[in-house]
C-alpha positions in Angstrom: -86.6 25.1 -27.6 -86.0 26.7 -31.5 -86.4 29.9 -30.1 -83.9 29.5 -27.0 -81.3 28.5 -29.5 -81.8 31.1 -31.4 -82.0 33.7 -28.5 -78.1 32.0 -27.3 -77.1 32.0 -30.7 -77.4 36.0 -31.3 -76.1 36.7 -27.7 -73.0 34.8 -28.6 -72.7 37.0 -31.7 -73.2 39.9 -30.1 -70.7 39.4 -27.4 -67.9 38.9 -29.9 -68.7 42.2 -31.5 -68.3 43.6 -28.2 -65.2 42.0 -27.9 -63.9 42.7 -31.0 -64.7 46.7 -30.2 -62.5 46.3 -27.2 -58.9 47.9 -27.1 -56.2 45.6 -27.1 -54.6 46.0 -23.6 -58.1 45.3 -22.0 -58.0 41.8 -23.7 -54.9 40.8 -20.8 -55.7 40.7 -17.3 -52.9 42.9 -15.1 -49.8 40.2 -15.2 -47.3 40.7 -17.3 -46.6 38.0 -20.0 -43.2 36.1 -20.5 -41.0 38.4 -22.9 -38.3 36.6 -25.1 -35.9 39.8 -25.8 -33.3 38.7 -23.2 -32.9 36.9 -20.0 -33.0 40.4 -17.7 -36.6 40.6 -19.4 -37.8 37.7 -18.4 -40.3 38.4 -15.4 -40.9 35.2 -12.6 -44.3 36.5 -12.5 -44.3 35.1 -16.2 -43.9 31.3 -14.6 -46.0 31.5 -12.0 -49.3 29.8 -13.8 -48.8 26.6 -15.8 -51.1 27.6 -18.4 -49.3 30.8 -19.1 -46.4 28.2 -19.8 -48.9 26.2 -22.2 -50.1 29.8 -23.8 -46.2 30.4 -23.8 -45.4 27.1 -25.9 -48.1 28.0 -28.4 -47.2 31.6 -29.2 -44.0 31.6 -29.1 -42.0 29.4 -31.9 -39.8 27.1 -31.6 -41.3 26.6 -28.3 -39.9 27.8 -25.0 -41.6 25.9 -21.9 -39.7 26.5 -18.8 -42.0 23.6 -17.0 -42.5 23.0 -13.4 -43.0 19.7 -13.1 -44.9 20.5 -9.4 -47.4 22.9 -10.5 -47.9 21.6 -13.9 -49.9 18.2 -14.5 -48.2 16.2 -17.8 -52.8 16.5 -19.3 -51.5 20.8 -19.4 -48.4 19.8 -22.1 -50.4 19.9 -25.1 -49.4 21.1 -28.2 -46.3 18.9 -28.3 -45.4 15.2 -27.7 -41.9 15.9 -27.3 -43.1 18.2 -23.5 -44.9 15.1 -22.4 -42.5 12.2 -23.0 -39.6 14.7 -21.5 -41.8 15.6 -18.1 -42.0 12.0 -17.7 -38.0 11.6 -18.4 -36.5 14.0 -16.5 -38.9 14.8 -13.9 -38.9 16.2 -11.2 -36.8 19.0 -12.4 -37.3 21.6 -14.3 -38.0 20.9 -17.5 -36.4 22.4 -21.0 -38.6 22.6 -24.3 -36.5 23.1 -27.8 -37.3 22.8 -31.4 -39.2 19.8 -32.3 -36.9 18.3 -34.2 -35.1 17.1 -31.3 -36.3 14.2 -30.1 -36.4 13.2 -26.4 -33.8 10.2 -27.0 -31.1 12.8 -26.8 -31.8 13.2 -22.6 -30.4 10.0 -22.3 -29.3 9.6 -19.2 -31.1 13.0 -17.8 -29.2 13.4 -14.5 -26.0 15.1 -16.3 -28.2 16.6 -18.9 -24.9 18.4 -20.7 -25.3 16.7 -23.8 -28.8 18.5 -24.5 -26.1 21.6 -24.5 -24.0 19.9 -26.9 -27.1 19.3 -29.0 -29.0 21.9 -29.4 -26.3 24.4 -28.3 -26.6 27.4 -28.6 -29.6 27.0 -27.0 -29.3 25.2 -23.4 -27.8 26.5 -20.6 -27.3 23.8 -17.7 -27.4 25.0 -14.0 -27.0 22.7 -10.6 -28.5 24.9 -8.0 -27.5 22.7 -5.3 -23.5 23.0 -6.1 -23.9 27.0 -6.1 -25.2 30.0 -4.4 -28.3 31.9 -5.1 -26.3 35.0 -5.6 -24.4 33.6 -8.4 -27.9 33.3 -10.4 -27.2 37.0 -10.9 -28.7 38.7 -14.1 -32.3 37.4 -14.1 -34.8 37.3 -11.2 -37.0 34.4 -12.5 -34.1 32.5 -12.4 -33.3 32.9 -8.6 -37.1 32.4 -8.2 -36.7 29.3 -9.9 -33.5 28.4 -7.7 -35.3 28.5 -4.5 -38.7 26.6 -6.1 -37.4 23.5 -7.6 -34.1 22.1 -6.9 -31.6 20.0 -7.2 -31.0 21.3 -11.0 -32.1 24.2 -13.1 -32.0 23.4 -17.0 -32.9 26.8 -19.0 -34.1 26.9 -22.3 -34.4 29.9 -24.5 -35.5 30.9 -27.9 -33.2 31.6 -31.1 -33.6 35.7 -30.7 -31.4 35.0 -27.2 -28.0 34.8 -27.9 -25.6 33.1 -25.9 -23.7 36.1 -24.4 -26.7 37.1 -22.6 -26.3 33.9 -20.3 -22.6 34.0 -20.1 -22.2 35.9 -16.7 -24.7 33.3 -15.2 -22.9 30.4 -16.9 -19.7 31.3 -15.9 -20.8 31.6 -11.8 -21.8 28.1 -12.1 -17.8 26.6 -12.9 -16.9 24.5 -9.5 -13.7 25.8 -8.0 -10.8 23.6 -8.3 -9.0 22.6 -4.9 -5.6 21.1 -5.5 -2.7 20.1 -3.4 0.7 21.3 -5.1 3.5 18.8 -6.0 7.2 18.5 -4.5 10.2 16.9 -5.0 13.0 16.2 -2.6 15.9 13.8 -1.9 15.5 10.7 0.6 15.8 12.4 4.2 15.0 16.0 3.0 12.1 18.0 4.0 9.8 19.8 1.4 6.6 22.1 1.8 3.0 21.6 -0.4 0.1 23.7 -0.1 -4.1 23.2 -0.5 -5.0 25.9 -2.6 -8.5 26.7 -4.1 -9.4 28.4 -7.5 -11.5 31.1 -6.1 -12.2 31.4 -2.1 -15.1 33.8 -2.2 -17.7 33.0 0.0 -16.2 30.4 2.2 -16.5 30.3 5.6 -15.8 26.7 6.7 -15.3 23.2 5.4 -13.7 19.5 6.0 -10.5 18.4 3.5 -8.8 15.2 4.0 -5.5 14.0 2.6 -4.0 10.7 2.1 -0.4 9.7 1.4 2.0 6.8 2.3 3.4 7.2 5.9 6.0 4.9 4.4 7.5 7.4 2.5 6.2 10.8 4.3 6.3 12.0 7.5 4.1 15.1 8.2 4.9 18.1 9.8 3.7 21.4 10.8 0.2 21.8 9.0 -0.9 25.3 9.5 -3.5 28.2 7.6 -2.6 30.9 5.1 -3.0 34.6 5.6 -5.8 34.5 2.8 -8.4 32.0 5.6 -6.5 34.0 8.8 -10.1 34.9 10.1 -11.1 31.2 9.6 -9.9 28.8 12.8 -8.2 25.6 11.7 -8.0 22.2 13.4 -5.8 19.4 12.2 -5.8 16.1 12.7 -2.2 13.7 12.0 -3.2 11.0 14.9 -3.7 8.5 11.8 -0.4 7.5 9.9 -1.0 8.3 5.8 -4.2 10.5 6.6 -4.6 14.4 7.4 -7.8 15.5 7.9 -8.5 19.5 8.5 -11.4 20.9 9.8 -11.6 25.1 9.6 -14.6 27.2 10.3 -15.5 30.8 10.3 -18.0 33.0 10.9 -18.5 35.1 7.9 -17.6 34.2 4.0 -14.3 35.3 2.5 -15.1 38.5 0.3 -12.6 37.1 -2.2 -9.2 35.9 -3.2 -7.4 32.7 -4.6 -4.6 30.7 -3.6 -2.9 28.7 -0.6 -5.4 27.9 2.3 -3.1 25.2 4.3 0.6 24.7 4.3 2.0 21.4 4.6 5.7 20.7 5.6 6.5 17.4 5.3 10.1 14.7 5.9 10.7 12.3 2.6 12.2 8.8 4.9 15.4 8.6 4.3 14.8 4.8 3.4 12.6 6.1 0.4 13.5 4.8 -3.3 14.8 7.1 -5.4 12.5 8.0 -8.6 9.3 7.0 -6.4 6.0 9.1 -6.8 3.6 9.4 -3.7 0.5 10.6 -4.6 -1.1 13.2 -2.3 -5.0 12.6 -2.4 -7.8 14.6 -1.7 -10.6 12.7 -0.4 -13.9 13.1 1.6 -13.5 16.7 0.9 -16.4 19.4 1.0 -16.5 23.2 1.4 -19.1 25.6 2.3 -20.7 29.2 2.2 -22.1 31.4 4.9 -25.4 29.9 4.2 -24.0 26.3 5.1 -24.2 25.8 1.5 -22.3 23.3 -0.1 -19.5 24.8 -2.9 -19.0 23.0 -6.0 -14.8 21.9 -6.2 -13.2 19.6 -8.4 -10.5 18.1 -6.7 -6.4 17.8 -8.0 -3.8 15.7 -6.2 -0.5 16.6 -5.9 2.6 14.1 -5.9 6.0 13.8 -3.7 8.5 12.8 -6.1 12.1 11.3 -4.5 15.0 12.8 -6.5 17.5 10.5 -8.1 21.0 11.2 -7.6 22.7 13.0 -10.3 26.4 11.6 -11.5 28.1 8.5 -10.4 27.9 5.4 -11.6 25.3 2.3 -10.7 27.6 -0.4 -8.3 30.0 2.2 -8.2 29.4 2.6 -4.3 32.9 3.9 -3.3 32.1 6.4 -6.0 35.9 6.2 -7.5 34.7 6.1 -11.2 34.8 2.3 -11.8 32.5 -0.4 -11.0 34.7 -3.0 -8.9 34.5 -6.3 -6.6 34.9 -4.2 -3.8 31.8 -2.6 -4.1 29.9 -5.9 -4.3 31.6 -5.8 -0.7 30.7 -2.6 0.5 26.9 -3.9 -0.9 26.6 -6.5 1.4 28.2 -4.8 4.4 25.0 -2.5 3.9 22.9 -5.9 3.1 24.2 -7.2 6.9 23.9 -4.1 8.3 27.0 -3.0 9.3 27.4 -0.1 7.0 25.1 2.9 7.3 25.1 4.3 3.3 25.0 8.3 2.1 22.4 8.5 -0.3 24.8 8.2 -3.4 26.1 4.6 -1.8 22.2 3.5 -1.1 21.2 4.6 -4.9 24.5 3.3 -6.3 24.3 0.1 -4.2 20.6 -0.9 -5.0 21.0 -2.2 -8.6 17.4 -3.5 -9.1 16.2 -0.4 -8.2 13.1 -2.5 -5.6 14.4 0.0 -2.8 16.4 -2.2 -0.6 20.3 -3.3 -0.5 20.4 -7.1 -0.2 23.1 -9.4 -1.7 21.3 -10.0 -4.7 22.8 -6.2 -5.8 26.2 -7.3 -4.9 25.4 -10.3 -7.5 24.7 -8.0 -9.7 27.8 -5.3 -9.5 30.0 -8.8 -9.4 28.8 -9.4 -12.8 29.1 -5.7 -13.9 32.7 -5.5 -12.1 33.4 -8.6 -14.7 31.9 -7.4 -17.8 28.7 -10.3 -17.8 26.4 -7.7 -18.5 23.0 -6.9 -17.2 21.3 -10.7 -16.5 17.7 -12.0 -18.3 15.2 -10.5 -16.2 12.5 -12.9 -17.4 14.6 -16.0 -16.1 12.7 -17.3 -13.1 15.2 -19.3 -11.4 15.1 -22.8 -10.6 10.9 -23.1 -11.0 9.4 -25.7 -9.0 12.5 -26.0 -7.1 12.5 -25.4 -3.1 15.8 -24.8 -1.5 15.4 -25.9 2.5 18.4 -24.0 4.3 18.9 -25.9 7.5 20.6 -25.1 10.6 21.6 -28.4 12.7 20.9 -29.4 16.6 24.0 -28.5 18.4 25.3 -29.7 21.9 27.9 -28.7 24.1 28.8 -27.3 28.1 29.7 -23.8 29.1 33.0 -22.4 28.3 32.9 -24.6 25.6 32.8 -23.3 21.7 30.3 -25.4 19.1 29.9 -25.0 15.4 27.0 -24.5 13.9 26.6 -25.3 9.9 24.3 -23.3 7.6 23.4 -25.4 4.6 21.0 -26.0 1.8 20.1 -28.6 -0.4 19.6 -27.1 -3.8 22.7 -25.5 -5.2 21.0 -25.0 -8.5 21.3 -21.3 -9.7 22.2 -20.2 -6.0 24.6 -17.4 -6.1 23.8 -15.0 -3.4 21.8 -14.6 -0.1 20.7 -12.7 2.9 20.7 -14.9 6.3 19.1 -13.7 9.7 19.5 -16.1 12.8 18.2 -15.4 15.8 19.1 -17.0 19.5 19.4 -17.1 23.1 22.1 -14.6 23.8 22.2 -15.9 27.7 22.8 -19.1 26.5 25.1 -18.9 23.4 27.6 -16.1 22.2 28.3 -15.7 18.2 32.3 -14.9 17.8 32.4 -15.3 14.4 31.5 -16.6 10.6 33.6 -18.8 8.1 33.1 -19.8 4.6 34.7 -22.9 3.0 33.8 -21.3 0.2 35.7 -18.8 -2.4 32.8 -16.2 -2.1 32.1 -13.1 -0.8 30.5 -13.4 2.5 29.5 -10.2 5.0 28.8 -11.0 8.8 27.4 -9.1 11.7 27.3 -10.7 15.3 27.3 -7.5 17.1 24.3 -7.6 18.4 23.4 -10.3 21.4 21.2 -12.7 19.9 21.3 -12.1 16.2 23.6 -13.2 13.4 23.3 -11.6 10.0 24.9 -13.1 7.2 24.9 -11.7 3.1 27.0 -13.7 0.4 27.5 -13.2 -3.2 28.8 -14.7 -6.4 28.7 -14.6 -9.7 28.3 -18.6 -10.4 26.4 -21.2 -8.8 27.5 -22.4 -5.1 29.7 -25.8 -5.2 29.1 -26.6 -2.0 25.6 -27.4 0.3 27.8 -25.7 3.3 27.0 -21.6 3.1 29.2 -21.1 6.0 29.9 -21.8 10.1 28.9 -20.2 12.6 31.0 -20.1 15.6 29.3 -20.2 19.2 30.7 -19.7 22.5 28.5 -21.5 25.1 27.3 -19.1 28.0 25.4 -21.1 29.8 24.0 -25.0 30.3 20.8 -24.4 28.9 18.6 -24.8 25.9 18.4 -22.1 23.0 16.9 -22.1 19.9 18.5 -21.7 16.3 15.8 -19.6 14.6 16.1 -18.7 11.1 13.9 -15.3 10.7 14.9 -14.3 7.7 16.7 -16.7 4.5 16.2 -15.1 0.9 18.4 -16.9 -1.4 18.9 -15.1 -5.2 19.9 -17.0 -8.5 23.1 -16.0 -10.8 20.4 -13.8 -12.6 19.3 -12.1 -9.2 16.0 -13.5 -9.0 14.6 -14.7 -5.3 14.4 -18.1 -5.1 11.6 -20.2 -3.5 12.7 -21.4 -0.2 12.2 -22.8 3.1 13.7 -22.7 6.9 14.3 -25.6 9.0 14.8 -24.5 12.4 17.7 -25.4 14.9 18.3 -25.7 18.4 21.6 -25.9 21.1 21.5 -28.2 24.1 23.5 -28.0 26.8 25.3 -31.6 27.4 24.3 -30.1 31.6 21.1 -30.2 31.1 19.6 -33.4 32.9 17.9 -35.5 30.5 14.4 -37.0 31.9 15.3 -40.5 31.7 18.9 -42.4 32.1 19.5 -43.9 28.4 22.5 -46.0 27.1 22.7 -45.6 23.2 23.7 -47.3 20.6 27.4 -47.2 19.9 29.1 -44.9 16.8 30.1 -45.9 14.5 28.6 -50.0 14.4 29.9 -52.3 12.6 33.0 -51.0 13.9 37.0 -51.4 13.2 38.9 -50.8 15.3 37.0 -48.4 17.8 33.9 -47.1 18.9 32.2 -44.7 21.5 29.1 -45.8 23.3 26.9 -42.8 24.5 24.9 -42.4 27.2 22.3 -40.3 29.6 22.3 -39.6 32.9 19.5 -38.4 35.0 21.1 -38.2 38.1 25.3 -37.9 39.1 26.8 -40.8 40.3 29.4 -43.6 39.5 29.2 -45.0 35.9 30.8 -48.2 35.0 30.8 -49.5 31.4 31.7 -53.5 30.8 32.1 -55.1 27.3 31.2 -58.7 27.1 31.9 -61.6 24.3 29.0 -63.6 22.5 29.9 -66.2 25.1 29.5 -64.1 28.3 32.7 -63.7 29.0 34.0 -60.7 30.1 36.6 -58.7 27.8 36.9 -55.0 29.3 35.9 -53.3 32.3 35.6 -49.3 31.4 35.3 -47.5 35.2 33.9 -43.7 34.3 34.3 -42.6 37.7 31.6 -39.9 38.9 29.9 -37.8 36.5 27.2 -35.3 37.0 23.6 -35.7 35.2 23.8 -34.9 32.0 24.0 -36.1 28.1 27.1 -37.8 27.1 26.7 -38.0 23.1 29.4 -36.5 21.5 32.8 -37.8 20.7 34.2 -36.5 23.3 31.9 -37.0 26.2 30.9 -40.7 25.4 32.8 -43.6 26.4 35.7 -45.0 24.3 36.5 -48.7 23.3 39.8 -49.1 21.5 38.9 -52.6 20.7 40.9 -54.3 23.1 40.9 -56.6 25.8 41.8 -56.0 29.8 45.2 -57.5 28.8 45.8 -54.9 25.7 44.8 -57.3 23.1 43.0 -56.6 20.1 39.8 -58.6 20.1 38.4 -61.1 17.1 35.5 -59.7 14.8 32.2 -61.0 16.2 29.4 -60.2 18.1 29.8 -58.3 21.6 27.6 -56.8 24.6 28.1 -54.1 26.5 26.5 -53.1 29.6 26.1 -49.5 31.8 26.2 -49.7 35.3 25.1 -45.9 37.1 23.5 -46.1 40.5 20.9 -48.4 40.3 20.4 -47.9 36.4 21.4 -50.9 34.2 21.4 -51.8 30.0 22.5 -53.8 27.9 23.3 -53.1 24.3 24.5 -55.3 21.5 27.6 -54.2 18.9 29.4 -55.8 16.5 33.8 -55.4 14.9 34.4 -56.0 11.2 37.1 -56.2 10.2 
């Protein structure tokens, strides 16, 4: 055995003297090494072993390990701590040695690895493979080898002796294009034009953009392609209000060129508020290369803005250079709709600026037309305080004309409102609208069925009676008395808080379902009275007032009448309070008694005098 280790131990000699006699190029084998001169020198044959990446780390100060974490096993990393804890960080991407004196705490959060650029700059470069071509990796062929091996991200580290500059070509390819939508600006009504234009449109040869903005505001138009895509074919989309979405494909990239790729013509409403700002968003929005590649865009939304009118005068609506009571009236003539206002008269009008005219504005220019000044828009008017505005049950025949009160019960802080009644136009017929009231007060009744009614004033309402409503009757039927819309405003031109309470007309005609004799109005009574009554079916009526004792005091013969309610004053039948010989009765107790077909009642009443 002493002479075996002795025979291995003079072989091993000798073979290192052989070595050492050896020229240097035949210590290599054939493949070229990794050079650190400059990124055009490095050779992807250089990363194509993992242990020429470990002999890489070794030799080469402060460490360069370009490390594929799928060929490479973490037990290959030696030599450095920092390789091993950062393959287990950021893997499975492509992993980035630097200087040991940066510790592996600064990849926090390794999927957006640009702070190890801020870092360690100028010594990082950052690439995301899957957001660019492999013809922008231009300048170094390991680094398109490296591309197509392991993706989604590339993150290239080099040593000191490589400046910056050499990289700057490839850093550059790798910006994402921007895609924006340009801005407009336009008055209410007026039509305006944006465009989608990218940054740079080399390379694209199809893709999917899609738009939102507020169909409240906007109407699009005619949404065609610029000469610069005119070999790409467009499709759009517009079937869903406040959404575009256009599809264009082609067949072979664009060689180059920036700029417009869509127009867009599009209507600003004419109901839009002046000063607004609708945003015009890119979403759900992706572009791509002749390779069906995805390319990188940032995305920029435009805006529509609505001019404001320039000159005049807020409340100055008749535009005559002085802010008046007359334009609070021209404000609610717009608020019931029976003026149609320019733009200057809808901008002038609105004094709150919220969009709409309603008579809350004519509160407003009332108080500017007498000098009170602009009120405390923190006020909240009359808190914890409902207001119920109430429309009444109403009866009467055809040819006949009714009234119809609009009240409320809270007059506290009510100056101003906007009223919309709707009803049976077969039925009923509005001919017009008073006000007991000193205030201004706007109607409309020109359409069948509707009523609209705006009133303004600078001071709290005296009265719980807004106004009257004057109905012809049509027909012998039922209609309701809806109220569809009641905003009521405070003398600061606040909405109130309050509630609707329905109404409804019934035709005295109408056959009730049951005959009914009512109790007599008014009771106690001095000197007269009505007694109403129901009749389900026509026929004689006959009415007979008797004393406590029995006896019988009056005899009130109706004559014929058709079915139908007999309520009112004057349809119900009248007592004067005296006997058969024209005597005025004694105060006491009496009974009277209906007589119609073979319908009888009795009711009791009593005259106090």
């Amino acid at each position: 055995m002493k002479r075996f280790l002795v025979f291995m131990t003079m072989m091993l000699v000798l073979i290192g003297i052989i070595t050492m006699s050896l020229p240097a190029g035949a210590q290599q084998d054939d493949k070229p090494k990794i050079e650190i001169e400059g990124a055009d020198s490095i050779w992807e044959t250089g990363l194509s072993m993992s242990s020429e990446l470990v002999d890489l780390a070794e030799k080469v100060p402060p460490r360069i390990v370009a490390q594929f974490v799928d060929i490479m096993s973490f037990g290959e990393l030696t030599g450095s701590d920092d390789l091993k804890n950062l393959s287990k960080t950021v893997s499975p991407r492509i992993v980035v040695e630097y200087a040991d004196n940066v510790s592996t705490i600064d990849l926090t959060g390794s999927d957006k690895i640009s702070n190890v650029a801020k870092t360690v700059s100028p010594r990082i470069i950052m690439e995301y493979v899957d957001t660019c071509s492999i013809n922008d990796l231009q300048g170094s062929g390991e680094l398109i080898e490296a591309a197509k091996t392991v993706r989604p991200r590339i993150v290239v580290e080099y040593a000191d002796s490589i400046l910056t500059k050499d990289f700057s070509k490839f850093s550059m390819s790798a910006q994402r294009r921007i895609l924006s939508v340009s801005s407009a600006t336009g008055d209410p009504g007026s039509s305006a034009n944006v465009q989608i234009s990218i940054s740079d449109a080399t390379g694209l040869t199809s893709g999917d953009i899609t738009m939102k903005y507020d169909s409240n505001v906007l109407s699009i138009g005619e949404v065609k392609g610029t000469d610069l895509i005119s070999g790409i074919s467009l499709i759009v989309n517009k079937n869903t209000p406040g959404i575009i979405k256009i599809s264009m494909a082609g067949t072979k990239g664009l060689l180059s060129g920036s700029g417009a790729l869509v127009d867009i013509s599009l209507t600003i409403n004419a109901n839009a508020k002046s000063g607004t700002q609708i945003s015009l968003e890119l979403v759900d929005t992706a572009l791509y290369d002749e390779s069906s590649k995805a390319i990188p865009v940032s995305l920029v939304n435009g805006v529509v803005k609505v001019n404001q009118p320039t000159g005049g005068i807020k409340g100055d609506i008749n535009n005559d250079g002085a802010v008046r009571s007359n334009d609070a009236t021209l404000a609610l003539r717009i608020a019931a709709g029976l003026m149609v206002p320019d733009e200057y008269q809808k901008w002038a009008a609105d004094m709150n600026g919220d969009g709409v005219v309603r008579s809350n504005d004519a509160t407003l220019i009332l108080r500017k037309a007498a000098g009170l000044g602009a009120p405390n828009k923190n006020i909240i008017a009359s808190a914890g305080k409902t207001t119920n505005v109430m429309l009444t049950e109403a009866y009467g025949v055809a040819g006949e004309s009714i009234i119809v009160p609009i009240s409320v019960d809270n007059i506290d802080k009510l100056a101003s409102g906007d009223i919309c009644i709707t009803y049976d136009g077969s039925v009923l017929r509005a001919v017009g609208i008073s006000s007991d009231r000193n205030l201004l007060l706007e109607s409309n009744v020109s359409t069948p069925g509707v009523v609209r009614i705006s009133f303004a004033g600078t001071d709290r309402l005296d009265s719980k009676t807004i106004a009257k409503i004057k109905f012809t009757v049509v027909a012998d039927k039922v209609s309701p008395l809806s109220l569809q819309t009641a905003e009521l405003y405070s003398t600061d031109a606040v909405l109130m808080s309050s509630r609707k309470v329905n109404g409804k007309f019934t035709s005295w005609a109408m056959p009730p379902a049951n005959n009914a004799l009512l109790q007599n109005f008014p009771n106690p009574f001095n000197p007269e009275t009505w007694i109403p009554y129901q009749l389900k079916e026509a026929g004689e009526v006959k009415i007979r007032i008797y004393a406590a004792s029995g006896e019988l005091v009056r005899d009130l013969s109706l004559g014929y009448k058709p079915a139908g309610s007999y309520v009112s004053r004057d349809r119900s039948a009248y007592w004067d309070g005296r006997n058969e010989a024209g005597e005025r009765v004694a105060s006491g107790l009496y009974f009277y008694t209906i007589q119609a077909g073979k319908y009888t009642a009795t009711k009791k009443m009593i005259i106090q005098k």
